[in-house]
C-alpha atoms as a printed R data frame, in Angstrom:
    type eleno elety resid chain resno       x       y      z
1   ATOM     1    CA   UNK     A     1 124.123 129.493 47.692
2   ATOM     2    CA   UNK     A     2 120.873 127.943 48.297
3   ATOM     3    CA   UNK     A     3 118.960 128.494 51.522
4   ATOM     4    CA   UNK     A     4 117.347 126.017 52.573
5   ATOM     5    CA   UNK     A     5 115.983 124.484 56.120
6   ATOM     6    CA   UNK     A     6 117.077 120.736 57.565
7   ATOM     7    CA   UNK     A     7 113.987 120.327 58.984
8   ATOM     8    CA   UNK     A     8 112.496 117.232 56.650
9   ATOM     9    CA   UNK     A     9 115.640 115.573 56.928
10  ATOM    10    CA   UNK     A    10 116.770 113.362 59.707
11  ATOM    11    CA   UNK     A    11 120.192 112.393 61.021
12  ATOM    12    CA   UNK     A    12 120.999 108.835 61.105
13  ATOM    13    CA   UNK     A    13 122.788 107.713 63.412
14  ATOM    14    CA   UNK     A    14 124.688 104.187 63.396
15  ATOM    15    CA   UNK     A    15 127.462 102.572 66.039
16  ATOM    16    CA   UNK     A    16 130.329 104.248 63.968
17  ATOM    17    CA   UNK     A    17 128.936 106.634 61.840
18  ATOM    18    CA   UNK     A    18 125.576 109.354 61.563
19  ATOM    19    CA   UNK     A    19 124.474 110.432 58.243
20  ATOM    20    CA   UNK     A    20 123.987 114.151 58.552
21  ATOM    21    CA   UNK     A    21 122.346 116.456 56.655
22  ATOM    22    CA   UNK     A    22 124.286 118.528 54.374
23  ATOM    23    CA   UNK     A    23 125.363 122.524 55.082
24  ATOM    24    CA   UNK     A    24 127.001 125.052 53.066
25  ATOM    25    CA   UNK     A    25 129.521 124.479 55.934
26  ATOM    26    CA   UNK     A    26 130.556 121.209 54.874
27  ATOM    27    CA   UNK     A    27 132.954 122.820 52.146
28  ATOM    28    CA   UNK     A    28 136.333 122.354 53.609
29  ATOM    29    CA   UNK     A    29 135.249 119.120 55.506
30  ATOM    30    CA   UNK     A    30 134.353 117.176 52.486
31  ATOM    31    CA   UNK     A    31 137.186 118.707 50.109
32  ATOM    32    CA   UNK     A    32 139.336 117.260 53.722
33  ATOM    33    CA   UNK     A    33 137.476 113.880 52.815
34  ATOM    34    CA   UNK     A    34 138.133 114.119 49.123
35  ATOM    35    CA   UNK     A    35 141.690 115.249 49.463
36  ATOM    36    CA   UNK     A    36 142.256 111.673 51.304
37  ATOM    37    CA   UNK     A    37 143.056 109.711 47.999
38  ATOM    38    CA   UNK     A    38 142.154 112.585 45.344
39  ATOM    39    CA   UNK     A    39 138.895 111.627 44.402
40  ATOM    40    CA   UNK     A    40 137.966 114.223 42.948
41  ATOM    41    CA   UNK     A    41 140.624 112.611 40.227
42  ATOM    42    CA   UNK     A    42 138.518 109.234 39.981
43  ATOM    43    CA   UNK     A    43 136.874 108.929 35.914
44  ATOM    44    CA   UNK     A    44 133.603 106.801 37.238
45  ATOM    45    CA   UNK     A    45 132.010 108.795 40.266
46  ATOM    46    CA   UNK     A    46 131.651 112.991 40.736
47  ATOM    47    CA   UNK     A    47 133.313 113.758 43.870
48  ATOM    48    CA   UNK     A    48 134.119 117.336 44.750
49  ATOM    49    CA   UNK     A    49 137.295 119.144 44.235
50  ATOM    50    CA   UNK     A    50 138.794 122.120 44.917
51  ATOM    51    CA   UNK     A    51 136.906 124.091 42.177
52  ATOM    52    CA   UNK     A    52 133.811 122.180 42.270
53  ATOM    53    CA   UNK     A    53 132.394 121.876 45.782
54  ATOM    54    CA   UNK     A    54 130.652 124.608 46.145
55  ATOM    55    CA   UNK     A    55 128.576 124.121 42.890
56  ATOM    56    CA   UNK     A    56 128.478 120.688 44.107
57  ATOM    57    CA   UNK     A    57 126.229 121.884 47.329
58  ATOM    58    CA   UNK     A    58 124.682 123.939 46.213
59  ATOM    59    CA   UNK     A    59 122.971 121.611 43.660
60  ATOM    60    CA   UNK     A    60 122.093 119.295 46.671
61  ATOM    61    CA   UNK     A    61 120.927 121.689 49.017
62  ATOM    62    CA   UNK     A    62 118.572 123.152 46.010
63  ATOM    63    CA   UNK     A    63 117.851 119.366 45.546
64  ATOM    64    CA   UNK     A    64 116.780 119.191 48.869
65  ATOM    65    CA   UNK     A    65 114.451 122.814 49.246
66  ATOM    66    CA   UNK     A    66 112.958 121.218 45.380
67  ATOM    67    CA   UNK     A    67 111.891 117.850 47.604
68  ATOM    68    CA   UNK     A    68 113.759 115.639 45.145
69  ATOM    69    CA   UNK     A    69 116.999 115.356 47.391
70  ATOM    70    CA   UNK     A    70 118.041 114.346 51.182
71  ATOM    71    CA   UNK     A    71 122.040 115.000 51.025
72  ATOM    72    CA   UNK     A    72 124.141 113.580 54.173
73  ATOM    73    CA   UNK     A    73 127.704 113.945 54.979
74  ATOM    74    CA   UNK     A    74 129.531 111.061 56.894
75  ATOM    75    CA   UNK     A    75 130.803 111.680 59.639
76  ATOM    76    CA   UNK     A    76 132.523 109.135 62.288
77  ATOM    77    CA   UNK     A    77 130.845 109.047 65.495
78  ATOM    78    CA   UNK     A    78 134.342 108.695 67.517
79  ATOM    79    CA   UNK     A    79 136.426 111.545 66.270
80  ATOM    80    CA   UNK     A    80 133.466 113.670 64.348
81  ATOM    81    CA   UNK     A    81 135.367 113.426 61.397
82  ATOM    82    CA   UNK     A    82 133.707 114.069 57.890
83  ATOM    83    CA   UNK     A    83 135.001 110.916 55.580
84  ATOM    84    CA   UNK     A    84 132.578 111.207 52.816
85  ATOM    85    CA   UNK     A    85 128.534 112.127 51.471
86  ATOM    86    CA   UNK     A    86 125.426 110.030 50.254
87  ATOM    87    CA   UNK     A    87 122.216 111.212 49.809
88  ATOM    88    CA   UNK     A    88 118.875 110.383 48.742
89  ATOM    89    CA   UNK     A    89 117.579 111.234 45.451
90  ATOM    90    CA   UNK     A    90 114.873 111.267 42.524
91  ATOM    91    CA   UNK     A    91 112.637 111.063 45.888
92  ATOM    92    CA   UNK     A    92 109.189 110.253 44.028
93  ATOM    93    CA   UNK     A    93 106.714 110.571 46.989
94  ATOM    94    CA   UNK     A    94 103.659 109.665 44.660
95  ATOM    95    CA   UNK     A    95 105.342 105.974 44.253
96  ATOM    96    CA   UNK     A    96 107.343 105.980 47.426
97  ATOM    97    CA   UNK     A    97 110.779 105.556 45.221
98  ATOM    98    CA   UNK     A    98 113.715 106.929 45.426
99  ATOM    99    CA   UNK     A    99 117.571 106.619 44.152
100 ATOM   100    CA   UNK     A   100 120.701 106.314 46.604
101 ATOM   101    CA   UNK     A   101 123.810 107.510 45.277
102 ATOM   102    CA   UNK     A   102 126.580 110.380 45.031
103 ATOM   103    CA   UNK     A   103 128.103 108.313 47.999
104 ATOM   104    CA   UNK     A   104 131.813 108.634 48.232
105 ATOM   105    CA   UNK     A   105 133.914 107.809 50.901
106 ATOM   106    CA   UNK     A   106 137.623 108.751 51.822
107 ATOM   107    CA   UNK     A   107 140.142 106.479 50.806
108 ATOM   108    CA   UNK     A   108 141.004 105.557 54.387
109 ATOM   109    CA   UNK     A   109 137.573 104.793 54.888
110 ATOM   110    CA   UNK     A   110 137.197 102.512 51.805
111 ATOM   111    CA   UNK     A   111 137.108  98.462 52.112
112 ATOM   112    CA   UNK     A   112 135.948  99.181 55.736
113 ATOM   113    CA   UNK     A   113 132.389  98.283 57.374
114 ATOM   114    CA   UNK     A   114 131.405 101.954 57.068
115 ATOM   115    CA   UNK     A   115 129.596 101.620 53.561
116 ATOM   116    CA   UNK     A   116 127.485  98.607 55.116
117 ATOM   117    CA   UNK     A   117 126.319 100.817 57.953
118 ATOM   118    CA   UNK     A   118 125.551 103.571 55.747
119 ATOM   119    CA   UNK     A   119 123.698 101.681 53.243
120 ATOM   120    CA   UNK     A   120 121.698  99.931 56.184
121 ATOM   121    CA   UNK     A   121 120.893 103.471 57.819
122 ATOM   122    CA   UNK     A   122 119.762 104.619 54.616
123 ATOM   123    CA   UNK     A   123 117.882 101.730 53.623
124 ATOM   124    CA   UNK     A   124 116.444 101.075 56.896
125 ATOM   125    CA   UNK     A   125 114.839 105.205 56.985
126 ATOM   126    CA   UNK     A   126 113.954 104.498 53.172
127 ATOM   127    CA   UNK     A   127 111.794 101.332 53.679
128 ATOM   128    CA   UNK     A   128 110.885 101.589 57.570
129 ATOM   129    CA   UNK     A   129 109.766 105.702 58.093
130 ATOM   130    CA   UNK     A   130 109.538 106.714 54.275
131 ATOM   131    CA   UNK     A   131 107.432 103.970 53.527
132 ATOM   132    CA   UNK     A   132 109.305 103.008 50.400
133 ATOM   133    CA   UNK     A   133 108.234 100.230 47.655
134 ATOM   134    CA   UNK     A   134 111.660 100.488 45.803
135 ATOM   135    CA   UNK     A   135 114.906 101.840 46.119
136 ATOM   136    CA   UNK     A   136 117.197 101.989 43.475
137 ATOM   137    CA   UNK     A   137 121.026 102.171 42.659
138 ATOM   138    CA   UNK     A   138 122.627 103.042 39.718
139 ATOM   139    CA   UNK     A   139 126.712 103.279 39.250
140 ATOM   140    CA   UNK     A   140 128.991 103.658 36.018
141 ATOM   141    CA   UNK     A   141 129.117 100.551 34.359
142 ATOM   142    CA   UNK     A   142 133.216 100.893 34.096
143 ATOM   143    CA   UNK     A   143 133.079 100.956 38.125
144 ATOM   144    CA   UNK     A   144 133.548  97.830 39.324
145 ATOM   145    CA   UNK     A   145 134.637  98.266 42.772
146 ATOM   146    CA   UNK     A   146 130.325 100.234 43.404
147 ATOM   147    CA   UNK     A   147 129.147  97.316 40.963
148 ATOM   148    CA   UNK     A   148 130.106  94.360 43.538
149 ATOM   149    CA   UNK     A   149 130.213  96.943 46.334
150 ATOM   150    CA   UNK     A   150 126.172  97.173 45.470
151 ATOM   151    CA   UNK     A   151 125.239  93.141 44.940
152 ATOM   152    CA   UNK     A   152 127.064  92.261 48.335
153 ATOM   153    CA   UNK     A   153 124.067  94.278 49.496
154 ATOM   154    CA   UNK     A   154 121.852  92.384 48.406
155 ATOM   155    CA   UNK     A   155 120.242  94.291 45.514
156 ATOM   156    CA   UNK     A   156 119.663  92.693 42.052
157 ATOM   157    CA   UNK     A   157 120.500  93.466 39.074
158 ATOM   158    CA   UNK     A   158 118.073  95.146 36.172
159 ATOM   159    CA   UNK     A   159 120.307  95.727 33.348
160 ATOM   160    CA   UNK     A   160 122.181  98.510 31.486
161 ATOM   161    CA   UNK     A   161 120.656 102.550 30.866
162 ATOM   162    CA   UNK     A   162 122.848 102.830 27.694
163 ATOM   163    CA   UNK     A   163 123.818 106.482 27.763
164 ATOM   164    CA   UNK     A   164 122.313 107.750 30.868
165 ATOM   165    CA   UNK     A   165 124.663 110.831 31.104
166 ATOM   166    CA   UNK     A   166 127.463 112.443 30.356
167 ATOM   167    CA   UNK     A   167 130.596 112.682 32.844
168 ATOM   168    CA   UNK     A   168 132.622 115.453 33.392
169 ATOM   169    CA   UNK     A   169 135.601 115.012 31.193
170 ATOM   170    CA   UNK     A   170 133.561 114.724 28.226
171 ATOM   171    CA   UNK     A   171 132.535 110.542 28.377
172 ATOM   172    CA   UNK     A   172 129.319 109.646 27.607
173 ATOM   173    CA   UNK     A   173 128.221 106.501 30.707
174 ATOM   174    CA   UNK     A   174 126.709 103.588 30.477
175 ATOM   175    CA   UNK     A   175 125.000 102.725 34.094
176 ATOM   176    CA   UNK     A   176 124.270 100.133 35.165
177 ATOM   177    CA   UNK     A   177 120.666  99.795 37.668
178 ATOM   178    CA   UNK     A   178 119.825  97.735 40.396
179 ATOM   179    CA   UNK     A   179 117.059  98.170 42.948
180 ATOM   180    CA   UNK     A   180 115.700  96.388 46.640
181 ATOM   181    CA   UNK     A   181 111.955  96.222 46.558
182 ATOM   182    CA   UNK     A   182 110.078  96.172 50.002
183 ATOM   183    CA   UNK     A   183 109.124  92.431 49.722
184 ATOM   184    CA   UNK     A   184 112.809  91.692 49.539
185 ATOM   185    CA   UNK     A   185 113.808  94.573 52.330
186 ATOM   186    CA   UNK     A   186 113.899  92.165 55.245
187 ATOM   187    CA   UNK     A   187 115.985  89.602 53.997
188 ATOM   188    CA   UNK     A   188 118.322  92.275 52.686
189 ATOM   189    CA   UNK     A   189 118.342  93.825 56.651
190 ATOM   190    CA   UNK     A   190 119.233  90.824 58.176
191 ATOM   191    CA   UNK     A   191 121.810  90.442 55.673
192 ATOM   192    CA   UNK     A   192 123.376  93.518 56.276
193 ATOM   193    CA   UNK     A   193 122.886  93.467 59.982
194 ATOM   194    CA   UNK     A   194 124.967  90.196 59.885
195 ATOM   195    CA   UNK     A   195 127.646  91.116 57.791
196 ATOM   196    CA   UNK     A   196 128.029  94.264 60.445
197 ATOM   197    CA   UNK     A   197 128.530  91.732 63.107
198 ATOM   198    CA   UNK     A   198 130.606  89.731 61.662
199 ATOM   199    CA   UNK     A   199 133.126  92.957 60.869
């Protein structure tokens, strides 16, 4: 497995959940995560299973050393639980863009306020210390639970990547792209911070 040194990467840390980075120790905490549901069973997202989570790290921890990835693990603040991984990625430091996605959470944490207070840690390091002008989203356009999941956020819409890459079990995906540019980031903060009150 990769080495590779945590020291460009931040934790984040939120009232219920940090973002931490990523170790070749997280194996048997995320497959814990993923077992909660199956995910790794899901047609629309890549979430590691029993026979793919070590490849699975190590392609985000060489991600990571390459600059082009900042992989987290979530973990709940109250019973330091891992429940599921985001991450950073197609970080393009020259135009201060970058993707977030591979975020999966366990099923137990699902239709919860976690995903809002991950999304507004992320977003809030993205724009705030990484100086972004855009970050993006993309998600499989057969996944409508990420699809509305991603406009309650508050980002908009760009269209369809027809083809954009081919799934595990063979599928070729259509994705779907959305993005938050930095004039729009402080609407979409206060948005998110009062959505987190409110739950």
């Amino acid at each position: 497995m990769a080495t590779d040194p945590c020291h460009n990467q931040p934790t984040l840390r939120g009232d219920t959940v940090e973002l931490q980075p990523l170790k070749g120790m997280h194996a048997e905490t995320l497959l814990d995560a993923a077992a909660d549901g199956e995910l790794w069973n899901l047609k629309v997202t890549v979430v590691p299973g029993p026979t793919t989570v070590d490849q699975y790290i190590e392609r985000a921890l060489n991600g990571r050393a390459e600059g082009s990835m900042m992989p987290f693990v979530i973990v709940r603040r109250d019973t330091g639980a891992v429940i599921g991984s985001t991450r950073f990625w197609k970080i393009d430091p020259i135009n201060r863009s970058m993707e977030i996605g591979h975020t999966w959470l366990a099923r137990s944490a699902q239709r919860t306020h976690i995903n809002t207070e991950c999304k507004l840690l992320l977003l809030t390091h993205a724009f705030e210390q990484m100086q972004a002008t855009r970050v993006q989203f993309m998600t499989d356009e057969l996944n409508t639970a990420s699809r509305n999941a991603i406009l309650r956020i508050g980002a908009l819409q760009e269209g369809i990547i027809r083809h954009e890459r081919i799934m595990p079990d063979g599928r070729i995906r259509n994705s779907m792209l959305y993005s938050i540019i930095e004039t729009e980031w402080p609407q979409v903060k206060e948005k998110l911070q009062k959505k987190l009150a409110r739950d």
